[in-house]
C-alpha positions as CSV (number, residue, x, y, z in Angstrom):
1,X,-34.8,2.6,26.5
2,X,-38.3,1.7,26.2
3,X,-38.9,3.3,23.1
4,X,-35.5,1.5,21.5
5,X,-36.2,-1.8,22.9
6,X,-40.2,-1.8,21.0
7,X,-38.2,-0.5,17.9
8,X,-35.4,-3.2,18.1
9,X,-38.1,-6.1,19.0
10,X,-40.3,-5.5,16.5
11,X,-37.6,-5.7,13.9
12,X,-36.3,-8.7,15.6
13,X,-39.8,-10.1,14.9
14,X,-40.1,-9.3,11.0
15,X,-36.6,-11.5,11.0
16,X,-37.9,-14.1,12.6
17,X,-41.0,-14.0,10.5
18,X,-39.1,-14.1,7.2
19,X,-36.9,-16.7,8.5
20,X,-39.5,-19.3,9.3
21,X,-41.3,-18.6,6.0
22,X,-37.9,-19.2,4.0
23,X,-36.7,-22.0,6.1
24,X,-33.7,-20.5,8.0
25,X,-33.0,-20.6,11.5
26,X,-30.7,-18.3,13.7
27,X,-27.8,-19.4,15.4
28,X,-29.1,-19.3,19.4
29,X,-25.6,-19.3,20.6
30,X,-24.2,-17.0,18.1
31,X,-27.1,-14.3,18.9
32,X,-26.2,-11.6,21.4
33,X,-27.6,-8.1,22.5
34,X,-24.9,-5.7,23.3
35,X,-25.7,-2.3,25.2
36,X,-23.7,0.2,23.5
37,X,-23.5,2.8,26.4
38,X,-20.8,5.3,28.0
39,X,-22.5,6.3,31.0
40,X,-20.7,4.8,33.8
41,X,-23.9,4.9,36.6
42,X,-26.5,1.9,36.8
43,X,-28.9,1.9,33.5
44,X,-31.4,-0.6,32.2
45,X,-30.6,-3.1,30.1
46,X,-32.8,-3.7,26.8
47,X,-34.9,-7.2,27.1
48,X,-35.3,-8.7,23.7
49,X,-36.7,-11.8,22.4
50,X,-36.1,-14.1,19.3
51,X,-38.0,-16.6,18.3
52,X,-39.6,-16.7,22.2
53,X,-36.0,-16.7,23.6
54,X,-34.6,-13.6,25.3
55,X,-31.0,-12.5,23.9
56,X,-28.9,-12.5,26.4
57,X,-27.0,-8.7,27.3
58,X,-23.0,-9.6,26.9
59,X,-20.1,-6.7,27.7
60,X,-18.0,-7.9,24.4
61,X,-18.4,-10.0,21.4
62,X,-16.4,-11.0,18.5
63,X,-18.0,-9.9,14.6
64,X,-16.2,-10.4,11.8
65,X,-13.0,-11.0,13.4
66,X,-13.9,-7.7,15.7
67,X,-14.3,-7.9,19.3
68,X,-16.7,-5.1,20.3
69,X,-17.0,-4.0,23.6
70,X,-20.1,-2.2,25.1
71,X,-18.2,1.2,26.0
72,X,-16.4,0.6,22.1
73,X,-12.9,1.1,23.9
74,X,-12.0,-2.1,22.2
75,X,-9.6,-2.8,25.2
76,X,-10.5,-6.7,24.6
77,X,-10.0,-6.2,20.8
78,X,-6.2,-5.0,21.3
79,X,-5.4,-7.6,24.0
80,X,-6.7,-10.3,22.0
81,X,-4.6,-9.5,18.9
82,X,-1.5,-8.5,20.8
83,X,-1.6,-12.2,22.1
84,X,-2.1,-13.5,18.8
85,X,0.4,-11.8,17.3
86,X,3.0,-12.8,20.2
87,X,2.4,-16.7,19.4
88,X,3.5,-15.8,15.4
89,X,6.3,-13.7,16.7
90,X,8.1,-17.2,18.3
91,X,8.2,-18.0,14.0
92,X,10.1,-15.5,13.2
93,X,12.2,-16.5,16.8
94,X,12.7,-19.9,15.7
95,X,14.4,-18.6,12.1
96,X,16.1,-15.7,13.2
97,X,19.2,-17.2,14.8
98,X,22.3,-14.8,14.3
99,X,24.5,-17.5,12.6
100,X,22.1,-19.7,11.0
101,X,19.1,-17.9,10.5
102,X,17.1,-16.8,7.3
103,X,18.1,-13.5,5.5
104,X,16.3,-10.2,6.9
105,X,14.4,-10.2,3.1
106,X,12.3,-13.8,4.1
107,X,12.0,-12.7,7.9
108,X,10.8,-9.4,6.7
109,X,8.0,-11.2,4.5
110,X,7.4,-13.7,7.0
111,X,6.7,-10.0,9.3
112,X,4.0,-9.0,7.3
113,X,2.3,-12.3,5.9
114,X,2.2,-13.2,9.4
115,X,2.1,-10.6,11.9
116,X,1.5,-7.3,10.2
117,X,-1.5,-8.6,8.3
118,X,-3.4,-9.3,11.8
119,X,-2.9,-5.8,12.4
120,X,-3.9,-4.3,9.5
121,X,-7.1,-6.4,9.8
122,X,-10.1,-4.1,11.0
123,X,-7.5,-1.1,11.8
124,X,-10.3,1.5,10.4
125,X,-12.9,0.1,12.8
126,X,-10.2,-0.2,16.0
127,X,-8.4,3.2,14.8
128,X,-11.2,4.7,16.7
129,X,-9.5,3.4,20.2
130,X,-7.4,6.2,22.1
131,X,-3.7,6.3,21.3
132,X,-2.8,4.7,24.6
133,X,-4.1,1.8,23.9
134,X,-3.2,1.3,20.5
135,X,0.8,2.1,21.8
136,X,0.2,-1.6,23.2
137,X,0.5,-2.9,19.8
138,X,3.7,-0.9,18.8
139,X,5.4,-3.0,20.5
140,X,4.5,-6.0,18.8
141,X,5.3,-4.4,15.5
142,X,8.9,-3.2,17.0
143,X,9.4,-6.4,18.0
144,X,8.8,-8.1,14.9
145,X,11.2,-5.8,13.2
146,X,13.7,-5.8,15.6
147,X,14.0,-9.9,15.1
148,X,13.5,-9.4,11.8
149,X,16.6,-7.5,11.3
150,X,18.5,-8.5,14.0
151,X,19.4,-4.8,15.4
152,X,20.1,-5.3,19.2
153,X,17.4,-4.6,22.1
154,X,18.1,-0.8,22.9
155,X,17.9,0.1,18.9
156,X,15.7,3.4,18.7
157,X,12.3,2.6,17.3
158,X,12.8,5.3,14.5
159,X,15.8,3.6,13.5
160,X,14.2,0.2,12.9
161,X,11.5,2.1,11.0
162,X,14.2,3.5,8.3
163,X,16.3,0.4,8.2
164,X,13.4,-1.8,7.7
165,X,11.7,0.7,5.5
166,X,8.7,-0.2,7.3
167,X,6.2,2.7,8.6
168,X,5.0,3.2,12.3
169,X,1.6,1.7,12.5
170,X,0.3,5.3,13.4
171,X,1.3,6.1,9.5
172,X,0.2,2.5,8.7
173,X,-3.2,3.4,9.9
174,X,-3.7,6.3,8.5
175,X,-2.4,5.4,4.9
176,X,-5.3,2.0,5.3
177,X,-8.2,4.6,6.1
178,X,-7.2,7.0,3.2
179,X,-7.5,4.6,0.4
180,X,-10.5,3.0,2.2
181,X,-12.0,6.6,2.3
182,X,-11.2,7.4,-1.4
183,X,-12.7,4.3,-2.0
184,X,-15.7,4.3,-0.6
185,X,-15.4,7.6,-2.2
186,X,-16.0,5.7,-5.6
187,X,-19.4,4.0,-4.4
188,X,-22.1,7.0,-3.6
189,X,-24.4,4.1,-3.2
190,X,-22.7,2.3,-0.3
191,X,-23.9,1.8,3.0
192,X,-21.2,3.8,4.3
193,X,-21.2,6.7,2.4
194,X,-22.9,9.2,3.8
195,X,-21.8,8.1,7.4
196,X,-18.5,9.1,6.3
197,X,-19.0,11.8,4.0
198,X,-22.0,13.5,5.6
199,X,-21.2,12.9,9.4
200,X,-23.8,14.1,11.8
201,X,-23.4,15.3,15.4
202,X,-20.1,17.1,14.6
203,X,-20.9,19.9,17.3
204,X,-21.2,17.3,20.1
205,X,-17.6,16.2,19.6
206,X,-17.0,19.9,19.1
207,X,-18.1,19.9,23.1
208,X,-16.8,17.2,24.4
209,X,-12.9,17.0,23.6
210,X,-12.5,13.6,25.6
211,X,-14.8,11.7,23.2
212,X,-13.2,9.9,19.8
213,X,-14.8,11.3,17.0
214,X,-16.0,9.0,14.3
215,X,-14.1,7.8,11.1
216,X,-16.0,10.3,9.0
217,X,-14.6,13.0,11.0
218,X,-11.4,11.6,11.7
219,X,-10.9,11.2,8.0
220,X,-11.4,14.7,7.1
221,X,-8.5,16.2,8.1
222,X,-6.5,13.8,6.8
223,X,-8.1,13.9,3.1
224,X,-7.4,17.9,3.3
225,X,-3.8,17.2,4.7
226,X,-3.2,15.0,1.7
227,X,-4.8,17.0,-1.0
228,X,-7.3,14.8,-2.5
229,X,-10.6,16.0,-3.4
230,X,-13.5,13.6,-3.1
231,X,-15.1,15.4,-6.2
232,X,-12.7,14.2,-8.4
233,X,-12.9,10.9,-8.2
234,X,-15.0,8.9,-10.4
235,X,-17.5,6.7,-9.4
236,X,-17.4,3.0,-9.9
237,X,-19.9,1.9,-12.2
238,X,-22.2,-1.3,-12.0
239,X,-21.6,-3.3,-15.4
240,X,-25.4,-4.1,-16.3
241,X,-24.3,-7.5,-18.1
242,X,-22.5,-10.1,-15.9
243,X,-19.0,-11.1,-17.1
244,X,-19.7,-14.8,-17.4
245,X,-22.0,-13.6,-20.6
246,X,-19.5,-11.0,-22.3
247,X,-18.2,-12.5,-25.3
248,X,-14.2,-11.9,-24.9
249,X,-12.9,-9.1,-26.6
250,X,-10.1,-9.7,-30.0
251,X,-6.8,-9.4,-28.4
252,X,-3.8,-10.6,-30.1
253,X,-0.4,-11.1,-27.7
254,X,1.9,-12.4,-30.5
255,X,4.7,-10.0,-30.0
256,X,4.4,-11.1,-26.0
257,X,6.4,-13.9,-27.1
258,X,9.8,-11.8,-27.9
259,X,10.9,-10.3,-24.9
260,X,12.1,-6.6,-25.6
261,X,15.5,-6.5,-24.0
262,X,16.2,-9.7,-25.8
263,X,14.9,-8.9,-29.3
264,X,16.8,-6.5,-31.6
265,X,14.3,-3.4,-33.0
266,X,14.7,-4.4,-36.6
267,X,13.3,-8.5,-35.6
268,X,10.3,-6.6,-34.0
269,X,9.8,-4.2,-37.2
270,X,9.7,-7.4,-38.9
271,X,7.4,-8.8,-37.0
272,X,5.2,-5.7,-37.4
273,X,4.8,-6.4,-41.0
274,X,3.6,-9.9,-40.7
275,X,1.5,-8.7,-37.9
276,X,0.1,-5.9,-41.0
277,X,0.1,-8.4,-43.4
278,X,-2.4,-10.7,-41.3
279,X,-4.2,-7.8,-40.6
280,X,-4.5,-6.3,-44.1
281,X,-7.9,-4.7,-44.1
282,X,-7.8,-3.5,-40.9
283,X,-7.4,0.2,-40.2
284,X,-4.9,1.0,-38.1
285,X,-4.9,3.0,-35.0
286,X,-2.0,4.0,-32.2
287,X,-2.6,4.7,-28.9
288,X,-0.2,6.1,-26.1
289,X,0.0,7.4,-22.4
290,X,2.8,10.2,-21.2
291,X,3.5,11.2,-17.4
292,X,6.2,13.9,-16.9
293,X,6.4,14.8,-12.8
294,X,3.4,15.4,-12.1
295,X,1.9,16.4,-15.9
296,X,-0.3,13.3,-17.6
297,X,-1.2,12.7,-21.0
298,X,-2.7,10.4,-23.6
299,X,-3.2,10.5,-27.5
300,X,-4.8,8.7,-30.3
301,X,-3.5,8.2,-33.6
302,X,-6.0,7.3,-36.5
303,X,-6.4,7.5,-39.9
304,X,-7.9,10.6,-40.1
305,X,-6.7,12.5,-37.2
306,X,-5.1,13.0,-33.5
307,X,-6.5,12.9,-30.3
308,X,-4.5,13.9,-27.8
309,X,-6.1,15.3,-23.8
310,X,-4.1,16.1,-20.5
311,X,-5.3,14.6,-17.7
312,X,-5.4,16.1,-14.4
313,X,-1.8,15.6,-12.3
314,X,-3.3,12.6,-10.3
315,X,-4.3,10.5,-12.9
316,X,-1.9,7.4,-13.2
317,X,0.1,6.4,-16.6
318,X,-2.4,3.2,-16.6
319,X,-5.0,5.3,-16.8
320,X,-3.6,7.4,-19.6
321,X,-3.2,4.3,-21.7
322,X,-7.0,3.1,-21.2
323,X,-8.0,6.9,-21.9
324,X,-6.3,6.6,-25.2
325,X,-8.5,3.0,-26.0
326,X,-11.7,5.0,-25.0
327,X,-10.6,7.7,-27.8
328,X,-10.3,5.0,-30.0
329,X,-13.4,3.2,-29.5
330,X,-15.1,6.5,-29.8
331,X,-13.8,7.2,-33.1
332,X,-14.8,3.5,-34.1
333,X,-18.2,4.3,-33.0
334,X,-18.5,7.5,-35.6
335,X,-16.9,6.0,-38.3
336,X,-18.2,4.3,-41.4
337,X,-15.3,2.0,-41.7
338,X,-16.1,-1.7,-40.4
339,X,-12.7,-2.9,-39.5
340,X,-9.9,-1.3,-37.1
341,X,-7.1,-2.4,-35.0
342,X,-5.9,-1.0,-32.0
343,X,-2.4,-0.5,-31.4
344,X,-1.0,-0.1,-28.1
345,X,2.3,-0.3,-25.8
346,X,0.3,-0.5,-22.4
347,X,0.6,-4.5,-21.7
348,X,-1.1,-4.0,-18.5
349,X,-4.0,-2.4,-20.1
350,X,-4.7,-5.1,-22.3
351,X,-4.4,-7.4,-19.8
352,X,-6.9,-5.6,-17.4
353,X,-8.9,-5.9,-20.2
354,X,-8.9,-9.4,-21.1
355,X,-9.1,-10.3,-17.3
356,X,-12.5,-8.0,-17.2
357,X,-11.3,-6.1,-14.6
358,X,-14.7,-4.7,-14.1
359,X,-14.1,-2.7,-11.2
360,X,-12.1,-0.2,-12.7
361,X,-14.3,2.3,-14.7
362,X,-12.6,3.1,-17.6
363,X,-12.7,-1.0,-18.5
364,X,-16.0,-0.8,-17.8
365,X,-16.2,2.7,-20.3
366,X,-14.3,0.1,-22.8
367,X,-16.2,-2.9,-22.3
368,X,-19.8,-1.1,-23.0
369,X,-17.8,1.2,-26.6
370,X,-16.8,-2.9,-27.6
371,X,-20.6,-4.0,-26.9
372,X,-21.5,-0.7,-28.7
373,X,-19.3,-1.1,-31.7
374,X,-20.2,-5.5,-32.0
375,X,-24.2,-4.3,-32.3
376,X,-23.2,-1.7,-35.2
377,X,-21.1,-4.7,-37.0
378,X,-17.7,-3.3,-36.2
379,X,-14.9,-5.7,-36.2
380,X,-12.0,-4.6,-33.5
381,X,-8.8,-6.1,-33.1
382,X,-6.7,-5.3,-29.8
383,X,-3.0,-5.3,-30.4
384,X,0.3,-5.1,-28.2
385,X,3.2,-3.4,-29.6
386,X,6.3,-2.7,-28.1
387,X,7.8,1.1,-27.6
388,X,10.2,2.8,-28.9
389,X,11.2,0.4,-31.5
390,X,11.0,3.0,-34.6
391,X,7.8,1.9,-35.9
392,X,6.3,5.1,-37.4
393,X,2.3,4.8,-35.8
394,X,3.8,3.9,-32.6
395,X,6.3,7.5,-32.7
396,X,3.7,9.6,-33.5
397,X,1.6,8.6,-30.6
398,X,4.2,8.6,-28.7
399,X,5.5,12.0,-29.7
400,X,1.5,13.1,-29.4
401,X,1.2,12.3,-26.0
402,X,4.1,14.0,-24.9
403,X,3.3,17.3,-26.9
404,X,-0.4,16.6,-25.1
405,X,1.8,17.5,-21.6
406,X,1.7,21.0,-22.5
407,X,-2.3,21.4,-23.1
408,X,-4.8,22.8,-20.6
409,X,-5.8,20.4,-18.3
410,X,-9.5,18.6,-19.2
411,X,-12.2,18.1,-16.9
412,X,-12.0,14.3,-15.9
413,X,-12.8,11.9,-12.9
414,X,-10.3,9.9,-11.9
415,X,-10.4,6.4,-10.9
416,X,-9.9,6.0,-6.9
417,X,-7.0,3.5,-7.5
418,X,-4.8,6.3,-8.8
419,X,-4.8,8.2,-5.1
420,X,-2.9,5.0,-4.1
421,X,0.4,7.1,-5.2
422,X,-0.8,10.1,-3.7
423,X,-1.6,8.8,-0.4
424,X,2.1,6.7,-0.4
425,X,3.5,9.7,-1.5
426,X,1.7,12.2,1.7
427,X,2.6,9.3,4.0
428,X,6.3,8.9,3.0
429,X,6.6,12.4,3.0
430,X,5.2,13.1,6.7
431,X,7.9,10.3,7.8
432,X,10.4,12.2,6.0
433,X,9.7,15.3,8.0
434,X,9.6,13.4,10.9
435,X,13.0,12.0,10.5
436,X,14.5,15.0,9.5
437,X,14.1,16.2,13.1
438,X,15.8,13.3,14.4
439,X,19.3,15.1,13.6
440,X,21.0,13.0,17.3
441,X,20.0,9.9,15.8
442,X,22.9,7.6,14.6
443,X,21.2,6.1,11.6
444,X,20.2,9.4,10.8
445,X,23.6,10.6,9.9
446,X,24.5,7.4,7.4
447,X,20.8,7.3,6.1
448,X,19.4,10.6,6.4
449,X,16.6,10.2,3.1
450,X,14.0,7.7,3.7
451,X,14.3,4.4,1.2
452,X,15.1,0.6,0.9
453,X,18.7,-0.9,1.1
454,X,19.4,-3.2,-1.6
455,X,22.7,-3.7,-0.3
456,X,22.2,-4.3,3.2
457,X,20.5,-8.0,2.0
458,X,23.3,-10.1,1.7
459,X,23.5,-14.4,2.1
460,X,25.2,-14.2,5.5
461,X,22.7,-14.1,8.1
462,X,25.7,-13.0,10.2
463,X,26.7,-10.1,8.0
464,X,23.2,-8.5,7.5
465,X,23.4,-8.5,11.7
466,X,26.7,-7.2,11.7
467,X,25.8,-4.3,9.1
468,X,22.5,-3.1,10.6
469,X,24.0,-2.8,13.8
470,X,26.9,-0.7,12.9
471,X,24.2,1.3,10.7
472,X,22.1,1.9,13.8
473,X,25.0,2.6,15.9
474,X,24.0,0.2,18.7
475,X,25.8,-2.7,19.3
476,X,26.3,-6.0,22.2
477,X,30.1,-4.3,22.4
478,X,28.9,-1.0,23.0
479,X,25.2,-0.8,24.5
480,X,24.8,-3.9,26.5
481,X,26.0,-1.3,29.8
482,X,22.5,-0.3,30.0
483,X,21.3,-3.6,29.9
484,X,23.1,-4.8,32.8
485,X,23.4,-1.1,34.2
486,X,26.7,-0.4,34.3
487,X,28.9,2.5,33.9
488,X,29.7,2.7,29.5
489,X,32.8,1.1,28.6
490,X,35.6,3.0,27.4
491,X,38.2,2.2,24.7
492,X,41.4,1.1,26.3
493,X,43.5,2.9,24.2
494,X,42.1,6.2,23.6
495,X,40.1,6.5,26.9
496,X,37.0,8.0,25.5
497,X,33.7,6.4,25.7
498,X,33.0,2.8,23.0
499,X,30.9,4.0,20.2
500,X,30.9,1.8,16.8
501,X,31.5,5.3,15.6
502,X,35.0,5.3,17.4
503,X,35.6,1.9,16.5
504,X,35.1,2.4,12.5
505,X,36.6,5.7,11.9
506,X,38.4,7.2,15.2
507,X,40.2,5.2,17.0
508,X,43.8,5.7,16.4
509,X,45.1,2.5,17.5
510,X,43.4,0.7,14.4
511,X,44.0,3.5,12.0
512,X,46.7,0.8,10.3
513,X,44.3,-1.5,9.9
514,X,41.1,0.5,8.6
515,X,43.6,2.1,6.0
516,X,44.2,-1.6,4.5
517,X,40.8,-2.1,3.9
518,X,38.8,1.6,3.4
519,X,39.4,5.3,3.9
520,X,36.5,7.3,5.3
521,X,36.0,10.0,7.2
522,X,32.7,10.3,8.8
523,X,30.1,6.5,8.7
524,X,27.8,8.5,6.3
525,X,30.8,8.4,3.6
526,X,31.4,4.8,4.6
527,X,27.8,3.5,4.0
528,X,27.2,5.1,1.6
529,X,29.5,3.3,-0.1
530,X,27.9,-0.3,-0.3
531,X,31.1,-1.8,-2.4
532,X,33.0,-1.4,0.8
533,X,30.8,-3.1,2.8
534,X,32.9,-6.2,2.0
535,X,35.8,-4.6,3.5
536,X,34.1,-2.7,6.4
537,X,33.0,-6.9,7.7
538,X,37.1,-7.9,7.1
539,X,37.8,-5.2,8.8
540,X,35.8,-6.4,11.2
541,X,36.9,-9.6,11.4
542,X,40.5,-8.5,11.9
543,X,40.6,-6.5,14.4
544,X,37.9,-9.3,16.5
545,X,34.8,-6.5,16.4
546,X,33.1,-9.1,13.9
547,X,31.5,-11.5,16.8
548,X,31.1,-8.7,19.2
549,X,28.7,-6.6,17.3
């Protein structure tokens, strides 16, 4: 301690020394010592001093939003944002009314503006508490869907989950830290890179099984589990020339004006040639992206000759379409010609582009062939055309790009926004598994692939409650028992025990009136069906289930 606290206090002095000469002062009240420590027996206490005024030693203080504890349990962290989260759950209380209420889609957005965003907040630093702590805070995010959808109180957790479409925050987490880790990924150069990449001390958690180990070993598993590959992602490069003195690159977004299901092919074509026509002594080039499954593609089209490379099966189809620029610009660059237009169908691209979306390094890679080509005197026009509307340059790079799906795959670093897909698609795909093995859930048996319900969002507040309860399979008619612990009521004509199941496709006494309004066998066939949904709440309504549910 000795050693640390001459270390720490001399560091504390070159601070101070640089903020006096530079006119800053430090915050007195603001400026804590914490003792980071897990041993449990008495220990000293470092005694620091800034600016002739000892720090005083705390247990827990709040940084960037963070409350850090000493023993880094961040116990205080989790209480403090379950609370927090509980005053914006009265919000969604206060709209949610059964009758009257807002639709599940607004109290669903409300959810995560309000509640999910606090804890998402810092999740890669408070990950790091043990799993029974961080169970605390399922609760709050059961809760909020719950309300949110209106399901009744003894609803299983996994149902809520696939009827909100809404991950656990266990999956939640672990999708945050992947694309923070493929990020950071990007930037070899950040603070944190090689404390996540290059984690030290590995054998002591090796040892001691108890202790958490850190993010950057946490992480590992995880990136394997998912199959991504920090080598190939590209790094994000630092644009030497600020964007403020950039001169904005030619692009022309004429043909933006006509939208393309409104506007016939041939009023495009013609279009085209005016578009030519005003362009007359440009060259003309055609650019194009193709994904197929997991197969990626771009190709250029110029004057002379075509360009076409496969990309490896992460890439994205955005990143296809800015490959196929960078081809162009390239062949710009090695031409003798002075004046060339690019053609392309990727709006998106262009956009990023004329934004100067300059963290993304292929619009960097375009931004420094377009400084390039202005020094050597070349004239480039940037052009949007729409696909697929039998204009010949446009076909062939289409029909180029998808030939390209076939050719070896090319060695090429891919941008780390492109794993966002990937690490969706790993997280979606360990839920799936997860709720294929819930086989005795109800909702399982109507909804037994993972996905959104369009058709459960209807203008009835009322009806959406009505709908995901019969989905879930628990109702106020048929679960309230264990509420108020009583035996489970029975149906008083067929004597077996109240399920909706019984109520919507067994019971005998209302087979009359079911037959008037839908004929279905088992509740998958019957929601699966969203048309009769309409029927399944008259149905409802008839036989006096409606208000019950």
């Amino acid at each position: 301690m000795r050693i640390i606290e001459r270390k720490l206090q001399l560091c504390l002095n070159s601070l101070q020394q640089w903020a006096t000469e530079n006119g800053f002062r430090f915050s007195k009240s603001k400026t804590v010592c914490m003792h980071f420590c897990q041993k449990r027996g008495l220990h000293p206490d470092p005694e620091l001093f800034l600016d002739g005024n000892r720090l005083p030693v705390v247990d827990e203080t709040k940084f960037l939003g963070l409350i850090f504890d000493k023993k880094l349990s961040f116990i205080p962290h989790i209480k403090n944002l379950k609370k927090k989260c509980l005053k914006a759950l009265n919000i969604l209380r206060v709209l949610s009314n059964t009758d009257w209420g807002a639709d599940r889609k607004v109290l669903l957005r409300l959810y995560r503006a309000l509640i999910r965003s606090k804890l998402d907040y810092g999740c890669i630093v408070y990950g790091s508490a043990r799993e029974s702590y961080l169970k605390e805070l399922d609760t709050i995010h059961n809760q909020g869907l719950r309300i949110s959808l209106g399901a009744f109180r003894t609803s299983p957790v996994d149902s809520l989950y696939v009827e909100a479409h809404e991950p656990s925050l266990h999956n939640r987490r672990d999708k945050l830290a992947l694309q923070y880790a493929t990020k950071i990924a990007s930037l070899p150069n950040h603070i944190s890179f090689n404390t996540i990449f290059r984690p030290r001390h590995e054998h002591l958690y090796l040892v001691k099984t108890n202790v958490v180990p850190s993010f950057g070993i946490r992480i590992q598993p995880l990136l394997s589990e998912a199959g991504i590959s920090l080598d190939s992602i590209a790094n994000t490069p630092f644009f030497e020339t600020p964007p403020w003195a950039v001169s904005p690159p030619k692009i022309d977004f004429d043909l933006t004006q006509h939208k393309k299901r409104d506007t016939s092919s041939t009023v495009f074509q013609s279009l085209f040639r005016e578009l030519r026509s005003k362009y007359g002594d440009y060259a003309p080039i055609y650019t194009d992206g193709s994904k197929d499954d997991d197969r990626v593609a771009s190709a250029t089209v110029t004057p002379s000759e075509t360009i076409s490379v496969r990309l490896p099966p992460a890439a994205s189809i955005f990143t296809a379409e800015l490959l196929a620029i960078i081809q162009a610009l390239e062949f710009i660059q090695s031409s003798s010609n002075l004046k060339y237009i690019i053609f392309t169908d990727s709006l998106s691209s262009l956009q990023a582009i004329h934004n100067k979306q300059l963290d993304h390094p292929l619009v960097v890679d375009i931004y420094r062939l377009l400084l390039a080509n202005e020094f050597n005197s070349k004239d480039i026009v940037l052009c949007w055309l729409p696909s697929h509307m039998d204009i010949k340059g446009n076909d062939q790079a289409d029909s180029a790009a998808k030939s390209a799906l076939d050719l070896p795959i090319s060695e090429f670093y891919i941008p780390y926004k492109d794993f966002k897909f990937i690490i969706n698609s790993f997280i979606n795909d360990r839920w799936q598994r997860s709720w294929d093995l819930a086989g005795t859930n109800k909702l399982h048996h109507s909804k037994p692939f993972l996905g959104d319900w369009p058709s459960s969002y209807r203008t009835n507040r009322r009806d959406e409650v009505v709908l995901c309860r019969s989905r879930i399979g628990h109702t106020f008619l048929t679960h309230i028992f264990i509420l108020k612990r009583e035996p489970q009521p029975e149906c008083v004509h067929c004597h077996v025990p109240l399920t909706v199941k019984h109520i919507l496709i067994e019971c005998n006494h209302l087979k009359n009136v079911r037959s008037k309004y839908y004929r279905c066998q088992s509740l998958h066939q019957l929601f699966a069906q969203p048309e009769l949904y309409g029927k399944l709440l008259n149905f409802l309504k008839e036989t006096n289930f409606y208000y019950k549910f």
